[in-house]
DSSP file (Angstrom, degrees, kcal/mol; ACC not computed):
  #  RESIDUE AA STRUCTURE BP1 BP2  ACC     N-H-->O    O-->H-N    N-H-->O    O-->H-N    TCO  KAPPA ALPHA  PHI   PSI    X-CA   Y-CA   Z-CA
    1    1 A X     >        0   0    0      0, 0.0     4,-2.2     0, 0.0     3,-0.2   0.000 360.0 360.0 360.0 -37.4  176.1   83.5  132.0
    2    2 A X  T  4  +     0   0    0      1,-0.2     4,-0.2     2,-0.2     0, 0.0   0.590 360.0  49.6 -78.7   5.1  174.2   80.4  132.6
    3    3 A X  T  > S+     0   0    0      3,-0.2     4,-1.9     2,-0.1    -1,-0.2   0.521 110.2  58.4 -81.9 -40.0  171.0   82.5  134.1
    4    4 A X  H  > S+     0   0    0      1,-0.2     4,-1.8     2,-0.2    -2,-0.2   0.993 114.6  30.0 -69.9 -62.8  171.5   84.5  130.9
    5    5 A X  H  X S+     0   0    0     -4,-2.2     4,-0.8     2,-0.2    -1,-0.2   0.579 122.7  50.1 -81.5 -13.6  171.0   81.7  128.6
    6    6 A X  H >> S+     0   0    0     -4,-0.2     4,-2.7     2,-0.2     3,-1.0   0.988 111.7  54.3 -67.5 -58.5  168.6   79.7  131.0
    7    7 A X  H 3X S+     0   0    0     -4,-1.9     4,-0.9     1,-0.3    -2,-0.2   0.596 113.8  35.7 -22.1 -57.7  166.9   82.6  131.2
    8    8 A X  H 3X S+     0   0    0     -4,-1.8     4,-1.3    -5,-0.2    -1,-0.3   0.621 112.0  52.3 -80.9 -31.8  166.4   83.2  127.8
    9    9 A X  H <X S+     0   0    0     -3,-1.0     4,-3.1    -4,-0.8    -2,-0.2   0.827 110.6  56.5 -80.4 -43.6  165.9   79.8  126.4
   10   10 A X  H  X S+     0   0    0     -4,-2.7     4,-1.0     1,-0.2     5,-0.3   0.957 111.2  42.9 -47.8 -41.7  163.0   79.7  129.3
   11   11 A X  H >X S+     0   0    0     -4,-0.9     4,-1.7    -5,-0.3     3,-0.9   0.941 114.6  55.5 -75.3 -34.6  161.4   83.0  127.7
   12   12 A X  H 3X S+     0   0    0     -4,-1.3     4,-2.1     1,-0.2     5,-0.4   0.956 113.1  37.8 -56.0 -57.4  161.9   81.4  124.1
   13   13 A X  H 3X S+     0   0    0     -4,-3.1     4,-0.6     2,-0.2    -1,-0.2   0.663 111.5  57.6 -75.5   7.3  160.2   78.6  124.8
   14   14 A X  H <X S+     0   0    0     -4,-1.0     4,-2.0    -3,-0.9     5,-0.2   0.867 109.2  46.9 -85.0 -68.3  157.5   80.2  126.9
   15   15 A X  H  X S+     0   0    0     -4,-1.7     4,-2.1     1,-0.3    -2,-0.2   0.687 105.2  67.4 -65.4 -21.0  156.4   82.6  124.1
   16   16 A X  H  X S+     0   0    0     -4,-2.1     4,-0.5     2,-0.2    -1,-0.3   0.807 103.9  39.5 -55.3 -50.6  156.5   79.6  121.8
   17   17 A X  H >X S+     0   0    0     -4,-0.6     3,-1.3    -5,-0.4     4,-1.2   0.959 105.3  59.7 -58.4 -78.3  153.9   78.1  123.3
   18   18 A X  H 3X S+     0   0    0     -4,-2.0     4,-1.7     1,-0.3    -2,-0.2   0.791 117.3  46.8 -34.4 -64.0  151.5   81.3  124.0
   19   19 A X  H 3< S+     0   0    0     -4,-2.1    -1,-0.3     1,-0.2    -2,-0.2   0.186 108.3  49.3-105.2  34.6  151.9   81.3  120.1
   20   20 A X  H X< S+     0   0    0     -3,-1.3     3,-1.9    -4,-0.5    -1,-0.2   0.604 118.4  37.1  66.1-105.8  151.3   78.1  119.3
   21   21 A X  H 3< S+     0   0    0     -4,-1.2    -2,-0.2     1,-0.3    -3,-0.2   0.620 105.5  57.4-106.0  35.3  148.5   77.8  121.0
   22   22 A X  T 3< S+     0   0    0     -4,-1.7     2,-0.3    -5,-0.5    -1,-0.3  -0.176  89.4 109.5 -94.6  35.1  146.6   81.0  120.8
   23   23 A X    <   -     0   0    0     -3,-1.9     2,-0.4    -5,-0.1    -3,-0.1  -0.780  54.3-170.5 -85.0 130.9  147.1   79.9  116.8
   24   24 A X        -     0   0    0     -2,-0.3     2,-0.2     4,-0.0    -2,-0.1  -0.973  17.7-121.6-129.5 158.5  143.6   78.9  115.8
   25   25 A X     >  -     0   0    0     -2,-0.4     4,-1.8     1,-0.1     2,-0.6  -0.621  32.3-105.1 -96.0 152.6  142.9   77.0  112.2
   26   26 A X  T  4 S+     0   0    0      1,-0.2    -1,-0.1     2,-0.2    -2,-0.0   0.137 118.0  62.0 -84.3  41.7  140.7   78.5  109.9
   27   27 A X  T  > S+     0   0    0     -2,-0.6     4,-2.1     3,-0.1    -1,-0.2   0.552 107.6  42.7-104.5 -67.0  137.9   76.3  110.5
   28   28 A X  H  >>S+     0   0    0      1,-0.2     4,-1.2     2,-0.2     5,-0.8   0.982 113.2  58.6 -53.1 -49.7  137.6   77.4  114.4
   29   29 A X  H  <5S+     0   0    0     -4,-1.8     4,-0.4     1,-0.3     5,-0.3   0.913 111.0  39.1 -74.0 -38.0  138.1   81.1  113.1
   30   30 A X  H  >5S+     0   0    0     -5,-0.4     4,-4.8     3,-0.2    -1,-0.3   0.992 115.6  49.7 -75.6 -39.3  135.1   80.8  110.9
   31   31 A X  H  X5S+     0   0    0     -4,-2.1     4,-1.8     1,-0.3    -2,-0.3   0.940 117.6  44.0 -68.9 -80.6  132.9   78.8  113.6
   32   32 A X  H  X5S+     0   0    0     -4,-1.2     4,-1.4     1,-0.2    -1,-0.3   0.844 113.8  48.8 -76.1  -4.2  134.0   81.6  116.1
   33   33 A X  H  ><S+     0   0    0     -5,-0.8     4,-2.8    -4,-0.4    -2,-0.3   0.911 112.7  49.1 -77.6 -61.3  133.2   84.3  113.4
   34   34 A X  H  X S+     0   0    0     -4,-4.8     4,-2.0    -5,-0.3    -3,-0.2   0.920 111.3  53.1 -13.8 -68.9  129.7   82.4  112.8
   35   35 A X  H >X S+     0   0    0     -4,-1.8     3,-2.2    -5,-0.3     4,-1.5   0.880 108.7  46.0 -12.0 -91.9  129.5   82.6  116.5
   36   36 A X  H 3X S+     0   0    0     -4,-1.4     4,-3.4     1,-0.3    -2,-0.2   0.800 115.2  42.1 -28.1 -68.7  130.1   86.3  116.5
   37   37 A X  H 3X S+     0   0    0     -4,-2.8     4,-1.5     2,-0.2    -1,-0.3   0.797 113.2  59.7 -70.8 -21.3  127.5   87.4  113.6
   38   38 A X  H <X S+     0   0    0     -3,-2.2     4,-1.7    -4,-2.0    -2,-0.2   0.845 109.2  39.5 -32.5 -58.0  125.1   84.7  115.3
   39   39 A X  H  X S+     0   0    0     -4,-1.5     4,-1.7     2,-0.2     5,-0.5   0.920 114.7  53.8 -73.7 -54.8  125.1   86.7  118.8
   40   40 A X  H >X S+     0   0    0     -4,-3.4     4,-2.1     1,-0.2     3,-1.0   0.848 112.7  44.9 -70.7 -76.8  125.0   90.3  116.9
   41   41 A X  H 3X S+     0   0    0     -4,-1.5     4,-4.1     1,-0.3    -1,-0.2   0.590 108.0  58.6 -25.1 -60.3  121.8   88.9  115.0
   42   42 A X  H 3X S+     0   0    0     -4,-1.7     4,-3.1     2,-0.2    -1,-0.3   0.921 110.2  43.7   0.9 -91.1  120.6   87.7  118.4
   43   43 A X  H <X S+     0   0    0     -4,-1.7     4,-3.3    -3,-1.0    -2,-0.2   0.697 103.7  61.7 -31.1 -56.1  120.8   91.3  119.5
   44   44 A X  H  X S+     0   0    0     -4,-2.1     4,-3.6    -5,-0.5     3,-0.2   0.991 103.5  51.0 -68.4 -67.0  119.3   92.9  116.7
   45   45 A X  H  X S+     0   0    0     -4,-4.1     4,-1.3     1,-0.2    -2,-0.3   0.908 111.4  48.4 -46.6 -49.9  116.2   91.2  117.2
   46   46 A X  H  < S+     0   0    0     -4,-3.1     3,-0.4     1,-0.3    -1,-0.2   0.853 106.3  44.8 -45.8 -44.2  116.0   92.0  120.5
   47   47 A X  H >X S+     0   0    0     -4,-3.3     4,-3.5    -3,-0.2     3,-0.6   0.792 112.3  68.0 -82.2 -13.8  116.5   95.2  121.0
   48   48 A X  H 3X S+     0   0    0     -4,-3.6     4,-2.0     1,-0.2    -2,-0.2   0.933 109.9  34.2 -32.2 -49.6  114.0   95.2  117.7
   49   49 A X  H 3< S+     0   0    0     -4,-1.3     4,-0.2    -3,-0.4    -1,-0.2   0.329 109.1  63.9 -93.0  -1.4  111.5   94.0  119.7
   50   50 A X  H X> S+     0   0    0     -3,-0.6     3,-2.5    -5,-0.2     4,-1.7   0.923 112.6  44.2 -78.4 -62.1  112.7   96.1  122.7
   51   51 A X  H 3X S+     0   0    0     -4,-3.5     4,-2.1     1,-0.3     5,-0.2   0.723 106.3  52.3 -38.3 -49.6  111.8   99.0  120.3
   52   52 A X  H 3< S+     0   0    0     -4,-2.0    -1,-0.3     1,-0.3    -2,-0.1   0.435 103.2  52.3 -99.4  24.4  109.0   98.4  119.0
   53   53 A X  H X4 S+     0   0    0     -3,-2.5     3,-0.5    -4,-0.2    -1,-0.3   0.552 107.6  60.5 -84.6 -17.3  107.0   97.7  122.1
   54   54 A X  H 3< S+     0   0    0     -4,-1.7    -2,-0.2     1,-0.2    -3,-0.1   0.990 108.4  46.3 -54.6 -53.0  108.5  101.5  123.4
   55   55 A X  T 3< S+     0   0    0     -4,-2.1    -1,-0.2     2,-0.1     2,-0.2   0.539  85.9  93.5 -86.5  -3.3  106.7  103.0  120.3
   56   56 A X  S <  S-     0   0    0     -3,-0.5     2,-0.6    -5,-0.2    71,-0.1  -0.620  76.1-153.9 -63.8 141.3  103.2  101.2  120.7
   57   57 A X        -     0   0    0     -2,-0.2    71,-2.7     2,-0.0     2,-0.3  -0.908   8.0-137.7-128.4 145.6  101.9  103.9  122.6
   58   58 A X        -     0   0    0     -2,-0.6     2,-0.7    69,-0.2    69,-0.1  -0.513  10.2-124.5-115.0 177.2   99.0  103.8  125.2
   59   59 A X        -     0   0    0     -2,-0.3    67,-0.1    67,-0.3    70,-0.0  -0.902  30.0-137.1-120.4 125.2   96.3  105.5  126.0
   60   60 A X     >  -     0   0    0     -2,-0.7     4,-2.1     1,-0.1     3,-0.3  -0.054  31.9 -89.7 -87.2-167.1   96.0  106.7  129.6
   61   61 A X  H  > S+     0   0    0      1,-0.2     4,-0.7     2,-0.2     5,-0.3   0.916 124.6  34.4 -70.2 -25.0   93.1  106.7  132.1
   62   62 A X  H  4 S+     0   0    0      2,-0.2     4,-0.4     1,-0.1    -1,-0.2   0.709 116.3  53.2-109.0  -8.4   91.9  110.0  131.1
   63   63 A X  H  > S+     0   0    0     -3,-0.3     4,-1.3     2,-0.1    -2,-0.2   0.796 112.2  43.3 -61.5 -40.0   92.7  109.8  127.7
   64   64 A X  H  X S+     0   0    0     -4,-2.1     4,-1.3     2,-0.2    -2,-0.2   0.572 115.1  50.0 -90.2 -10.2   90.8  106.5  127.2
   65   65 A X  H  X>S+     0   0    0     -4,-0.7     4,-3.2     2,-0.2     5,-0.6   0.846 108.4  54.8 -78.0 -65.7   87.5  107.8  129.5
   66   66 A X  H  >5S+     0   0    0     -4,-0.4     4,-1.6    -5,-0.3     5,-0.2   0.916 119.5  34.3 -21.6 -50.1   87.4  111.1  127.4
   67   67 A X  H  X5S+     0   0    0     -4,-1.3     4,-2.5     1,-0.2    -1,-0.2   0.957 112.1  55.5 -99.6 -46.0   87.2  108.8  124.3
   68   68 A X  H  X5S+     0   0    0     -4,-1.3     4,-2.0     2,-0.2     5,-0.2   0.908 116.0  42.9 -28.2 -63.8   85.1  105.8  125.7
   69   69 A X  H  X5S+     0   0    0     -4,-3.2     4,-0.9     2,-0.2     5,-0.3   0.847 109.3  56.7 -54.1 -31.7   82.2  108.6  126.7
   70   70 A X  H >X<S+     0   0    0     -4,-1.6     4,-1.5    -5,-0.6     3,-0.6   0.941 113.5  39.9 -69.1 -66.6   82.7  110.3  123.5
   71   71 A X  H 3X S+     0   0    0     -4,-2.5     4,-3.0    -5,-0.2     5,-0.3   0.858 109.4  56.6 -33.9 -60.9   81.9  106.9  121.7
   72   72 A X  H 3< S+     0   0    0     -4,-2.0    -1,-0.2     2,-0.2    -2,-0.1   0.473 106.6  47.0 -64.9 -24.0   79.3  105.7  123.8
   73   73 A X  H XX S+     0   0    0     -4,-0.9     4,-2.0    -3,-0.6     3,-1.9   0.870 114.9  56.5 -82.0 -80.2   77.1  108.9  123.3
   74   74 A X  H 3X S+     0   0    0     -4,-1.5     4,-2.2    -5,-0.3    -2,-0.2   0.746 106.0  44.0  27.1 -99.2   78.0  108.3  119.5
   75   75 A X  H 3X S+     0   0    0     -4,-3.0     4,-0.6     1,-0.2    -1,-0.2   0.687 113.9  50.8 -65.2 -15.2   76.8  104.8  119.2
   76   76 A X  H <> S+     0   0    0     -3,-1.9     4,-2.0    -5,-0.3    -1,-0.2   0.815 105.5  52.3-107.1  -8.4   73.7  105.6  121.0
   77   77 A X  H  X S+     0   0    0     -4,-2.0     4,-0.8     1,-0.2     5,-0.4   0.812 111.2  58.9 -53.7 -99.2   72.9  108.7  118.8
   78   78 A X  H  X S+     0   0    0     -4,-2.2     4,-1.3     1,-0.3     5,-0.3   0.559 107.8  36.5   3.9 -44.5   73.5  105.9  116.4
   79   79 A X  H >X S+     0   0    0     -4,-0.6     3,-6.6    -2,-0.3     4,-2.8   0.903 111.7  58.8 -86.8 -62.3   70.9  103.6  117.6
   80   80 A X  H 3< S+     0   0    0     -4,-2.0    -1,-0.2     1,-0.3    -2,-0.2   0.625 107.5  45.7 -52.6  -5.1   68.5  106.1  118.4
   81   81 A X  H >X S+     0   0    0     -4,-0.8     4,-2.6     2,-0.2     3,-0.5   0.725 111.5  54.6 -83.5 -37.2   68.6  107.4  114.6
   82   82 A X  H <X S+     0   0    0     -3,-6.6     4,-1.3    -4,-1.3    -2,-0.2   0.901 110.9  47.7 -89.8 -21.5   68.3  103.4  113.2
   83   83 A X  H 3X S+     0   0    0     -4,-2.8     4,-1.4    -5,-0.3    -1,-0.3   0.753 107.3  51.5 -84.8   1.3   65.3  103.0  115.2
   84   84 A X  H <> S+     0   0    0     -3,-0.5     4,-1.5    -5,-0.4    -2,-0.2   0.672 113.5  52.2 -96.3 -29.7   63.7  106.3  114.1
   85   85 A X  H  X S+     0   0    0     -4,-2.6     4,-1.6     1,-0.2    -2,-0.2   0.996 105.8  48.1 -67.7 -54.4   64.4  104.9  110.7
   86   86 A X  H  X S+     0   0    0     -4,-1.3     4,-1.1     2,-0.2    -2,-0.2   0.768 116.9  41.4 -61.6 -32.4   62.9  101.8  111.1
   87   87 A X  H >X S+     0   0    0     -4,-1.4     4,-2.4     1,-0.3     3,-0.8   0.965 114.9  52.0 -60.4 -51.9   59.5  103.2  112.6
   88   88 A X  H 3< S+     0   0    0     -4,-1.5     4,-0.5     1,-0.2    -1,-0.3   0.775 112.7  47.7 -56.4 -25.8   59.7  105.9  110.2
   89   89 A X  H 3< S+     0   0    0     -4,-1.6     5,-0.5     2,-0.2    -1,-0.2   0.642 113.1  44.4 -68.4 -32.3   60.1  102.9  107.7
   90   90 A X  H X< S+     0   0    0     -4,-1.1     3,-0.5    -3,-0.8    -2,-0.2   0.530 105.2  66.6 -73.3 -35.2   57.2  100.7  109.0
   91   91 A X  T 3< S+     0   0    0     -4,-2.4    -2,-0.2     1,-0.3    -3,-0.1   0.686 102.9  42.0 -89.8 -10.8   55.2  103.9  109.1
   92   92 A X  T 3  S-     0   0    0     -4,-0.5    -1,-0.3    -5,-0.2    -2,-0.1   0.000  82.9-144.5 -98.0  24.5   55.1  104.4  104.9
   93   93 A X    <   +     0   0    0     -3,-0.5    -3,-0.1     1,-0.1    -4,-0.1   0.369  34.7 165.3 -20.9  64.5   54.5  101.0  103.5
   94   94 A X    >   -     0   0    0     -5,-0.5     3,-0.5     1,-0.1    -1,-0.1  -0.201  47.1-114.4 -64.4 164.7   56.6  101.4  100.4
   95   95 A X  T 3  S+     0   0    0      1,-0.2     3,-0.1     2,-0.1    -2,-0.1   0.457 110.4  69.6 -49.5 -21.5   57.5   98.5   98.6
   96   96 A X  T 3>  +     0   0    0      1,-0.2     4,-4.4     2,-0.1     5,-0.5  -0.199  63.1 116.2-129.4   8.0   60.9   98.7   99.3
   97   97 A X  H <> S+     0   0    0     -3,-0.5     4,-1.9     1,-0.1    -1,-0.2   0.909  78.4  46.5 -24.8 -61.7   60.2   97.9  103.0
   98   98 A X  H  > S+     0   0    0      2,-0.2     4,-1.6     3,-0.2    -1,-0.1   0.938 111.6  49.4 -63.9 -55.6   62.2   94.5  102.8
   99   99 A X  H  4 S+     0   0    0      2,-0.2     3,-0.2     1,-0.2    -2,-0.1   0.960 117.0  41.6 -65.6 -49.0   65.3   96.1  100.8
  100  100 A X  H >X>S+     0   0    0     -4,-4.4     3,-5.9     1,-0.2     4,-4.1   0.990 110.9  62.7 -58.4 -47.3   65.6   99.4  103.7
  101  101 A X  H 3X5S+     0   0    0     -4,-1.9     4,-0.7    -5,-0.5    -2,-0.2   0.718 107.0  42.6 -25.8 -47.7   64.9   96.4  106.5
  102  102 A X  H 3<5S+     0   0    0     -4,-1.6    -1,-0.4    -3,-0.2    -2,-0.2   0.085 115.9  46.2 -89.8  10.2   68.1   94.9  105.4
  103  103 A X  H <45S+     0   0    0     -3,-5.9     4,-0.4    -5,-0.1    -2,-0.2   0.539 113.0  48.0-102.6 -40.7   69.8   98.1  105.2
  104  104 A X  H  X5S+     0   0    0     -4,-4.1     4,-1.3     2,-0.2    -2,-0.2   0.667 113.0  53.5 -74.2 -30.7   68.5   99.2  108.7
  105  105 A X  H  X<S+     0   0    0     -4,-0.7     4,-1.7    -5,-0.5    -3,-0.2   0.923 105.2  51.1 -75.0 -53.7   69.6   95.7  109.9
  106  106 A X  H  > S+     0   0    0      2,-0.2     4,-0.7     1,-0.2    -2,-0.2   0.781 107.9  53.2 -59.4 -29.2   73.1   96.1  108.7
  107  107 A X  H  > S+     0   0    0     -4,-0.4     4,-0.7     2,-0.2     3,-0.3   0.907 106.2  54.4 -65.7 -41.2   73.5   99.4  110.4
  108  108 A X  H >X S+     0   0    0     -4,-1.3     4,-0.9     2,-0.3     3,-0.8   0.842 107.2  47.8 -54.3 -51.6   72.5   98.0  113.5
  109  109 A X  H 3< S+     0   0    0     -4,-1.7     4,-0.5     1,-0.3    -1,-0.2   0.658 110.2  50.7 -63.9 -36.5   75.0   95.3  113.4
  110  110 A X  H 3X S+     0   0    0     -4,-0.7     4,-1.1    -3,-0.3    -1,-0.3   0.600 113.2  50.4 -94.6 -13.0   78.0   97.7  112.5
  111  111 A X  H <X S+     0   0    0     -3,-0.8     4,-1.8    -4,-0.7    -2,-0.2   0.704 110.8  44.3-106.5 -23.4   77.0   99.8  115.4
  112  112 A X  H  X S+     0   0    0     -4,-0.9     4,-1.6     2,-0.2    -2,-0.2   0.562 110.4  55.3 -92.6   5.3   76.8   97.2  117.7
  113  113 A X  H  > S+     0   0    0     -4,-0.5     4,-1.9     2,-0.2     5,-0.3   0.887 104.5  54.6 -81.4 -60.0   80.1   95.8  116.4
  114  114 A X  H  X S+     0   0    0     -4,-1.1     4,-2.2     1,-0.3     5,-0.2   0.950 108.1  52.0 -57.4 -52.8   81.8   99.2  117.1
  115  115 A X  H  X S+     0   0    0     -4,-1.8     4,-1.4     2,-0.2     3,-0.4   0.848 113.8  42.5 -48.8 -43.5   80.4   98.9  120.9
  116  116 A X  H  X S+     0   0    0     -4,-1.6     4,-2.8     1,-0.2     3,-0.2   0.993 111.7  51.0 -65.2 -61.2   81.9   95.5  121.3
  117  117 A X  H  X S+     0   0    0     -4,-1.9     4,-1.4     1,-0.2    -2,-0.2   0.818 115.4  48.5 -42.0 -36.2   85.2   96.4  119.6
  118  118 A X  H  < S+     0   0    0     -4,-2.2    -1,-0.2    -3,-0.4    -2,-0.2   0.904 112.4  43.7 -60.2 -64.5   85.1   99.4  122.2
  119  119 A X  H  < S+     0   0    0     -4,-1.4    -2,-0.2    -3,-0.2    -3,-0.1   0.940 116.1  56.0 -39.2 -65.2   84.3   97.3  125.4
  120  120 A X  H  < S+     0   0    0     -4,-2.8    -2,-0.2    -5,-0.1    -1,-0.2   0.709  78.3 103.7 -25.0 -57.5   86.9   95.0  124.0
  121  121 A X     <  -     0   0    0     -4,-1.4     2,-0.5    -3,-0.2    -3,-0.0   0.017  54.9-162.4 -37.8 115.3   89.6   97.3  123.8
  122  122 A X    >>  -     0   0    0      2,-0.0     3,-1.5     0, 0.0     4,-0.7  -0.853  18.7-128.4-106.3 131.8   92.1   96.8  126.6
  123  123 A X  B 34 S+a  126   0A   0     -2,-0.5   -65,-0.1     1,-0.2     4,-0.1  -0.274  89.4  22.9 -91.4-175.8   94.3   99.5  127.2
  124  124 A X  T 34 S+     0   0    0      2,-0.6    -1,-0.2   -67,-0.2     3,-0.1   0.556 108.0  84.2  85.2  -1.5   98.1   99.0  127.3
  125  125 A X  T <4 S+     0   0    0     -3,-1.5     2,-0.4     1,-0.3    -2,-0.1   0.614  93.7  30.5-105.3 -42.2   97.5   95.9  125.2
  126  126 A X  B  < S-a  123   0A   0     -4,-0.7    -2,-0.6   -69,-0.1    -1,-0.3  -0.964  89.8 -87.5-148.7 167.0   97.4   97.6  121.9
  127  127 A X     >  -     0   0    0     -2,-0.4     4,-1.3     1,-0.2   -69,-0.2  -0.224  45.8-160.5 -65.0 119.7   98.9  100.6  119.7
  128  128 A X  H  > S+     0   0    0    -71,-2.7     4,-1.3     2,-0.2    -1,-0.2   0.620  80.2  57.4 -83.2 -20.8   96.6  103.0  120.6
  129  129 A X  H  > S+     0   0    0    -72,-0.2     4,-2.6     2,-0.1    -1,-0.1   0.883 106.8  59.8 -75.0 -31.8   96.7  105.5  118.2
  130  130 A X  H  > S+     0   0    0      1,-0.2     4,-1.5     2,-0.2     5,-0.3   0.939 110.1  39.1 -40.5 -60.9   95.9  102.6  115.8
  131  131 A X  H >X S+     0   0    0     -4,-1.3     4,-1.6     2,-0.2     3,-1.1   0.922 115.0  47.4 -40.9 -63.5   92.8  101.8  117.4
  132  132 A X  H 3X S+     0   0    0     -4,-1.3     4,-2.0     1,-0.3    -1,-0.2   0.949 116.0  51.8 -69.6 -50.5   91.4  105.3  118.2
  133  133 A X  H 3X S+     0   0    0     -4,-2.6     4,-0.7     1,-0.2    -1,-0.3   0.816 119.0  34.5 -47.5 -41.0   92.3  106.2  114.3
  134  134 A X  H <X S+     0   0    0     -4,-1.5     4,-0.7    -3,-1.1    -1,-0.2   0.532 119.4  45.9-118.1 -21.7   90.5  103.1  112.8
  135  135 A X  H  X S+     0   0    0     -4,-1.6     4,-1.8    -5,-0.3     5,-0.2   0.606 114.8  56.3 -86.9 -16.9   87.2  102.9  115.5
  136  136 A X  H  X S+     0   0    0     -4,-2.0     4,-1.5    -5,-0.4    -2,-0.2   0.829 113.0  36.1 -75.8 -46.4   87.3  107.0  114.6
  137  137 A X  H  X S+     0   0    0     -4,-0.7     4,-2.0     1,-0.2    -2,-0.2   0.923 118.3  57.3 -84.8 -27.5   86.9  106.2  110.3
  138  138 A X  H  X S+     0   0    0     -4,-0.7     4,-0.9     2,-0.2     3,-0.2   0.955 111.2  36.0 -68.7 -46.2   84.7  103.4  111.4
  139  139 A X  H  X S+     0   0    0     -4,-1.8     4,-2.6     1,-0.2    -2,-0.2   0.616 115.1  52.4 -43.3 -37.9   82.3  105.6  113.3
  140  140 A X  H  X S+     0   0    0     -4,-1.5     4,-2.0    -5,-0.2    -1,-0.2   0.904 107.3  54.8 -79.2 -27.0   82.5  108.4  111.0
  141  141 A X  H  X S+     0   0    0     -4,-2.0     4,-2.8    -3,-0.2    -2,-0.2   0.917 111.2  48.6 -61.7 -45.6   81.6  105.7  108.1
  142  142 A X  H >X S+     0   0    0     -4,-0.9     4,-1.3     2,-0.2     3,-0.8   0.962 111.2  51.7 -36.4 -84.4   78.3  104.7  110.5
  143  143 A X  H 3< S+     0   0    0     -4,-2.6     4,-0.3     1,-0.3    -1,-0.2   0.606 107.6  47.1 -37.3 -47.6   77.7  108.0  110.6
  144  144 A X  H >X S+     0   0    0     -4,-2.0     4,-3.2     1,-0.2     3,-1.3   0.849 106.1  55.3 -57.5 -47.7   77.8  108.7  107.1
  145  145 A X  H <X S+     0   0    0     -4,-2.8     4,-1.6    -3,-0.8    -1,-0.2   0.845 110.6  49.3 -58.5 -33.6   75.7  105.8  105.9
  146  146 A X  H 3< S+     0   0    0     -4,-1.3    -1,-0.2     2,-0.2    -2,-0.2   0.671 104.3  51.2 -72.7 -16.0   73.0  107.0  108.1
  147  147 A X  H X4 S+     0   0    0     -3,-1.3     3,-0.9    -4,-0.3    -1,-0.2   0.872 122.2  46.1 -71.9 -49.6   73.0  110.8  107.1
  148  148 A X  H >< S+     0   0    0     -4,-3.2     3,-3.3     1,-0.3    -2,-0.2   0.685  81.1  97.7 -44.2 -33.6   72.8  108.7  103.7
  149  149 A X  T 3< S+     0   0    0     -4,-1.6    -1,-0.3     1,-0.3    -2,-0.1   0.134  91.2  34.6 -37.0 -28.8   70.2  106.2  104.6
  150  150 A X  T <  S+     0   0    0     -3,-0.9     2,-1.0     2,-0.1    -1,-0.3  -0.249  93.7 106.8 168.8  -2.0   67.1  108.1  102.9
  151  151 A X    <   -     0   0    0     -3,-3.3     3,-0.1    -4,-0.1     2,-0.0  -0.744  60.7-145.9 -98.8 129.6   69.1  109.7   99.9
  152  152 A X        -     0   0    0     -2,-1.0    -2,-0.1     1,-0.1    -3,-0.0  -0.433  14.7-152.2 -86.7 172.2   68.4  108.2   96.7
  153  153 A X        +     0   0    0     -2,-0.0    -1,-0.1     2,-0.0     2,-0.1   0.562  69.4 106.8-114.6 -17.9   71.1  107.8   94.0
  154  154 A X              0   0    0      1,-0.1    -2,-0.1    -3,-0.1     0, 0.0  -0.302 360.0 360.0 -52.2 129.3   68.3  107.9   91.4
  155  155 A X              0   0    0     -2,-0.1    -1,-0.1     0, 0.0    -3,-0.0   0.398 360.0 360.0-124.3 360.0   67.8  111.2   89.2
């Protein structure tokens, strides 16, 4: 009988403690809830930032040659058109010399801007569809002003 009751007064007061002090006050229960939503926050940015380098997408070596030769025949169409303008510009001695001059000069500049942005480009560094889409409307813009270059807007 005295093993019963030792027995039993040991396990009461055993389980009195474990709850006791696994009791926490609701100051620690918010500071580990804080905790909690801290670390999850944590998380979420990361695997944000896990994501959104996965979806930058690159351009491989035989994508990015294709399109680097394609350019570079491009821009030198390109030149070779703004210097046939300028001769052709030098060779009529309009008035309006000075005004194309600065027009022919500003093409020049945007064409050698696309070749440095080109050069620039490193791949694996940046979104690459971005790039090819925005050096692609920039070049076609080039293009355009130069078909344009000689059209007047006067009627």
């Amino acid at each position: 009988m005295k093993k019963n009751i030792f027995a039993f007064t040991f396990i009461t007061i055993l389980s009195s403690g474990i709850i006791f002090s696994s009791c926490q006050s609701s100051a620690e229960k918010v500071e580990n809830a804080q905790e909690n939503v801290k670390d999850a926050n944590e998380s979420l940015q990361t695997a944000q930032k896990d994501s959104n380098i996965a979806a930058i997408k690159t351009a491989n070596a035989e994508e990015w040659k294709a399109f680097k030769a394609a350019s570079e025949l491009k821009i030198d169409n390109n030149k070779i058109r703004i210097d046939e303008l300028k001769i052709k510009m030098n060779s009529t001695g309009k008035t309006l010399d000075e005004v194309y001059e600065k027009r022919i000069d500003s093409l020049k500049e945007r064409n050698a801007d696309l070749r440095t942005r080109m050069n620039k480009y490193e791949t694996g560094k940046t979104d690459w569809e971005s790039f090819k889409s925005e050096f692609n409307r920039d070049m076609d813009g080039l293009g355009k002003a130069l078909k344009e270059f000689t059209v007047s807007n006067k009627k």
